[in-house]
C-alpha positions as CSV (number, residue, x, y, z in Angstrom):
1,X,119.3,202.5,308.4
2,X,117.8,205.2,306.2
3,X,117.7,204.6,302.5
4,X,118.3,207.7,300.5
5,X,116.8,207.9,297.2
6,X,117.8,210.1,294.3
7,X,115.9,212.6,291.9
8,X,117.3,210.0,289.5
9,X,115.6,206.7,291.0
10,X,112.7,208.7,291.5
11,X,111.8,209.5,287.8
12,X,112.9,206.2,287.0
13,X,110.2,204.4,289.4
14,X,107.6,207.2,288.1
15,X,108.2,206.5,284.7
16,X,107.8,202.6,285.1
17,X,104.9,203.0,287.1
18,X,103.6,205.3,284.4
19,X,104.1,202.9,282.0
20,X,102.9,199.9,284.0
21,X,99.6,201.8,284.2
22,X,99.5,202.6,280.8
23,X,100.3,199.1,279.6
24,X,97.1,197.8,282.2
25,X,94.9,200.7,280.3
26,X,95.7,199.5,277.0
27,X,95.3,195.6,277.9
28,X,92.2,196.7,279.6
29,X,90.9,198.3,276.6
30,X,91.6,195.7,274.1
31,X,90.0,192.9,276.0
32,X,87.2,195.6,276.2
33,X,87.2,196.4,273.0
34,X,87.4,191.8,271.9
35,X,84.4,191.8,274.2
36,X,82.7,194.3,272.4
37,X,83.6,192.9,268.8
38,X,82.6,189.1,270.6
39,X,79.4,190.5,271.3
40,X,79.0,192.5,267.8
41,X,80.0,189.2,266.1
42,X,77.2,186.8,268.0
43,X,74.6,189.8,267.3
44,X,75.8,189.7,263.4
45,X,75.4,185.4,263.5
46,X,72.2,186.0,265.2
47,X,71.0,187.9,262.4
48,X,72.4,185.9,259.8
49,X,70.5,182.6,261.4
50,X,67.4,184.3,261.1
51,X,67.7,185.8,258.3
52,X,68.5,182.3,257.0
53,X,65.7,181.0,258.9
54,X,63.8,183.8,257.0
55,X,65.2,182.8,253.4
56,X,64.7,179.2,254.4
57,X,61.0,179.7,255.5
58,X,60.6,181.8,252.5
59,X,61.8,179.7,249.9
60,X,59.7,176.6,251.8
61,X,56.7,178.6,251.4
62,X,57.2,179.3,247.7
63,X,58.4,175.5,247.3
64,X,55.0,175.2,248.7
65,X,53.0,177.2,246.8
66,X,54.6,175.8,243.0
67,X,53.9,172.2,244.6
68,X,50.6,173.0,244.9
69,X,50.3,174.9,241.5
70,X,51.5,172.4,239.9
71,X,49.0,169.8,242.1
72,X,46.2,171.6,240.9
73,X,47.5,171.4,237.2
74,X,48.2,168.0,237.2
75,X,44.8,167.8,238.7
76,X,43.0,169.7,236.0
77,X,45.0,167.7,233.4
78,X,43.8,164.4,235.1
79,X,39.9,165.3,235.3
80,X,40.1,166.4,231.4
81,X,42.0,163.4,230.1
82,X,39.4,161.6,232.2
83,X,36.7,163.5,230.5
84,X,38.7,162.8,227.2
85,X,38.7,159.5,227.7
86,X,34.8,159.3,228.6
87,X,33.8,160.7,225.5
88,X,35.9,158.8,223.8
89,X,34.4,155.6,225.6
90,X,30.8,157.0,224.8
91,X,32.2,157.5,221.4
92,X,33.3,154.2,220.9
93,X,30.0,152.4,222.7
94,X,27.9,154.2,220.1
95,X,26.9,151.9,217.2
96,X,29.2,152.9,214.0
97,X,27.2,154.3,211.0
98,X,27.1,152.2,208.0
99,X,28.2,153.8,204.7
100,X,25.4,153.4,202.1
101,X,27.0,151.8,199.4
102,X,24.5,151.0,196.6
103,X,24.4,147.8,194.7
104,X,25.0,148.3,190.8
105,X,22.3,145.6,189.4
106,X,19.6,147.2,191.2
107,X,20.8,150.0,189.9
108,X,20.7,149.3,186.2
109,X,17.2,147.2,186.2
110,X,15.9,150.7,187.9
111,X,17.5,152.9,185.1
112,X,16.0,150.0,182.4
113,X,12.1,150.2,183.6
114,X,12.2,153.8,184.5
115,X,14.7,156.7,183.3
116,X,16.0,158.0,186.4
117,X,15.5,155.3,188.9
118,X,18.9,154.6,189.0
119,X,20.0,157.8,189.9
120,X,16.9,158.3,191.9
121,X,18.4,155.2,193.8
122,X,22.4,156.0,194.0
123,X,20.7,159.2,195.6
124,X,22.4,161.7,193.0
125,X,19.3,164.1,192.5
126,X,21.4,166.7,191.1
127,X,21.6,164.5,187.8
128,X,17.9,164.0,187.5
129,X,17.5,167.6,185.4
130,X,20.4,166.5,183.2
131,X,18.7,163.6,182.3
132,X,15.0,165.2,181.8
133,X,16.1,168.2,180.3
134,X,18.1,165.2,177.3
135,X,14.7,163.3,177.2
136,X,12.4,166.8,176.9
137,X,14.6,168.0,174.2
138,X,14.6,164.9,172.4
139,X,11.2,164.3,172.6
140,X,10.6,167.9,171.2
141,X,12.9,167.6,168.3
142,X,11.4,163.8,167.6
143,X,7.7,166.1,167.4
144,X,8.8,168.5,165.5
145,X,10.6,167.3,163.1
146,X,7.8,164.6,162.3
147,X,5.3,166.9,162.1
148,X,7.4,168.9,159.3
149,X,8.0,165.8,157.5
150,X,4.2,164.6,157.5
151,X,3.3,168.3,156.4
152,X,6.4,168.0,153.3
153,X,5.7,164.5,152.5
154,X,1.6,165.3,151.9
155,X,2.8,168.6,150.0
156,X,5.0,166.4,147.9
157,X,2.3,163.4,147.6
158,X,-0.1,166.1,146.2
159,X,2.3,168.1,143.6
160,X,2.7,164.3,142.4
161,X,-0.4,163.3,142.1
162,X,-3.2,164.7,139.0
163,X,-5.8,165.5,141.4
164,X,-6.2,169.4,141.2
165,X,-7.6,169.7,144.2
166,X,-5.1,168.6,146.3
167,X,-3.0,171.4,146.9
168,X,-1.2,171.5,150.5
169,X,1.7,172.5,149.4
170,X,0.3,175.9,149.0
171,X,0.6,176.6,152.5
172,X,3.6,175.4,152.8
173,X,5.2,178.4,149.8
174,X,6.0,182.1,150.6
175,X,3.8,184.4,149.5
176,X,4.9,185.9,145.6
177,X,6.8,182.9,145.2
178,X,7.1,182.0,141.3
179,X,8.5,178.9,141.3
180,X,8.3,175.8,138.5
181,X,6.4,173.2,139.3
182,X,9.6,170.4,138.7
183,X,11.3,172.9,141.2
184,X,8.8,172.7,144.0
185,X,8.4,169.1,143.4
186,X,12.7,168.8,144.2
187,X,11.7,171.7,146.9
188,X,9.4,169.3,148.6
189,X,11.6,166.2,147.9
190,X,14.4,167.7,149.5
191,X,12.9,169.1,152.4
192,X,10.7,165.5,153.2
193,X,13.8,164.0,153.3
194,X,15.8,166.3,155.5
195,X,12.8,166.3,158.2
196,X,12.9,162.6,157.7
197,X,16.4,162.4,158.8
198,X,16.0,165.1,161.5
199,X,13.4,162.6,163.1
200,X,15.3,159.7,162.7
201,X,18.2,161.4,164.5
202,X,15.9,162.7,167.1
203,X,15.0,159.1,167.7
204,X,18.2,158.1,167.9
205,X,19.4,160.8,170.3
206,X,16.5,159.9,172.9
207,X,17.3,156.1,172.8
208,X,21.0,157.5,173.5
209,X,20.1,159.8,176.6
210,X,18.3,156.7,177.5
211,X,21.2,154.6,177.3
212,X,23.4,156.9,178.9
213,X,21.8,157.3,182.0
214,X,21.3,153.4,182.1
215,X,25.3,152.9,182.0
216,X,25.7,156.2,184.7
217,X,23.2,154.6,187.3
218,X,25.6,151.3,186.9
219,X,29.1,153.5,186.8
220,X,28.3,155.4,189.7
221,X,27.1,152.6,191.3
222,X,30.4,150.5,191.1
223,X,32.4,153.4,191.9
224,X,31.0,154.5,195.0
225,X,33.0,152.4,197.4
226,X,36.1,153.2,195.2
227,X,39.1,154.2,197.0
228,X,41.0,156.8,195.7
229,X,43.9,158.0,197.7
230,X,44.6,162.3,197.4
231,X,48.1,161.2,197.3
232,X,48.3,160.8,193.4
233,X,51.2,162.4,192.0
234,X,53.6,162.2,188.7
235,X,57.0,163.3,188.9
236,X,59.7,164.1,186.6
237,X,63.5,163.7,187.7
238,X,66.7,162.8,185.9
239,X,68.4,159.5,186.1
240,X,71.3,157.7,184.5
241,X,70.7,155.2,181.5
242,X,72.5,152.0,181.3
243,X,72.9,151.2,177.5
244,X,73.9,147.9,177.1
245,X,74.9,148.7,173.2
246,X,77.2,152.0,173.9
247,X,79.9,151.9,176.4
248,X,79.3,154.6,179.2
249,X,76.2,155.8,180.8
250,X,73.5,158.6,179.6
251,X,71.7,161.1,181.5
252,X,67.5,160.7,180.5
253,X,64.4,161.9,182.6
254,X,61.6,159.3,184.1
255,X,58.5,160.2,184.8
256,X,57.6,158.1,188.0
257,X,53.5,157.5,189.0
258,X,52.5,157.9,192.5
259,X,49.1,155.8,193.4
């Protein structure tokens, strides 16, 4: 039997094999083309993994390297506490210096036999000049003025006396002077007197620079172990008034002593 075939059936089986063929291209290509985005995909993990391998090994070693900064610190900070703490020891160990603290009798019975000792003892040299300089000025006013009073009281003893001869108080005149003789003898009366009382202060004022350095030997012996605090303070601030007699309160200022 002999199948005839038309032009018809013809194109139709060309056309489906055509299209068979094109349907096995295009499934060919996109498995190739899944194959080839498989392959791109494990490259692309394979570089992330070692680039994370990288970043990982990276941040270990800088982990690494601030451990060990920070080993070294702790390590410096240990030896100089230790050192610290050493000369603190050595520090300790030593024997504590005693503060001098003078005792105020001695002191005074220094002051009493000789002027000076007791500052000499409370070691305060810079008051030693003070103290001579009072007793040498003294001393010279006490010669002085004694002198002038022995030389005013023989000048008044011999414009008292009859004896012609005895005439000191010559000396003691200005030159041209014409004065009386009742007025040179209140002259020299006046003038004995005043040098008398110039010595006797002079006396006194050596037996008072005596005295005072007697009582400063004991003073700043007493006070030499006295505590005084550099927080002293007074402080003026308002505050309310309670008056018992008025009814209400009043506004005042205290005045409050820090010590």
């Amino acid at each position: 039997m002999i199948v005839k075939i038309s032009k018809y059936h013809l194109s139709i089986i060309l056309l489906f094999c055509i299209l068979q063929l094109t349907i096995g291209i295009d499934a060919h290509a996109q498995e190739a083309a899944a194959k080839r985005k498989r392959i791109s995909n494990r490259k692309v993990e394979q570089n992330d993994s070692l680039a994370s391998d990288s970043l990982t090994h990276l941040r270990a070693d800088s982990l690494l390297k601030v451990n060990q900064k920070n080993l070294k610190q702790l390590t410096s900070k240990t030896e100089t506490q230790k050192q610290i703490n050493a000369v603190q020891d050595s520090i300790q160990k030593r024997s504590p210096v005693k503060q001098w603290i003078p005792d105020s009798g001695k002191a005074t019975w220094l002051a009493l036999v000789f002027p000076g000792g007791g500052q000499i003892y409370n070691r305060k040299y810079w008051k030693l000049p003070i103290i001579y300089g009072g007793f040498a000025g003294c001393a010279y006013a006490l010669t002085w003025n004694n002198k002038m009073y022995k030389d005013y009281s023989q000048a008044y003893m011999d414009i008292m006396d009859d004896d012609p001869t005895s005439n000191s108080f010559l000396e003691l005149l200005p030159p041209n002077s014409n004065y009386t003789e009742s007025q040179l003898q209140t002259i020299l009366k006046k003038r004995k007197d005043t040098y008398r009382r110039y010595r006797d202060m002079s006396i006194f004022a050596f037996v008072g620079v005596y005295i005072i350095s007697v009582i400063d030997a004991y003073v700043d012996a007493e006070l030499s172990n006295f505590d005084i605090t550099p927080d002293l303070s007074m402080h003026l601030e308002p505050t309310i008034i309670n008056d018992r007699h008025k009814t209400g309160n009043s506004v005042g200022i205290q005045c409050s002593l820090r010590f």
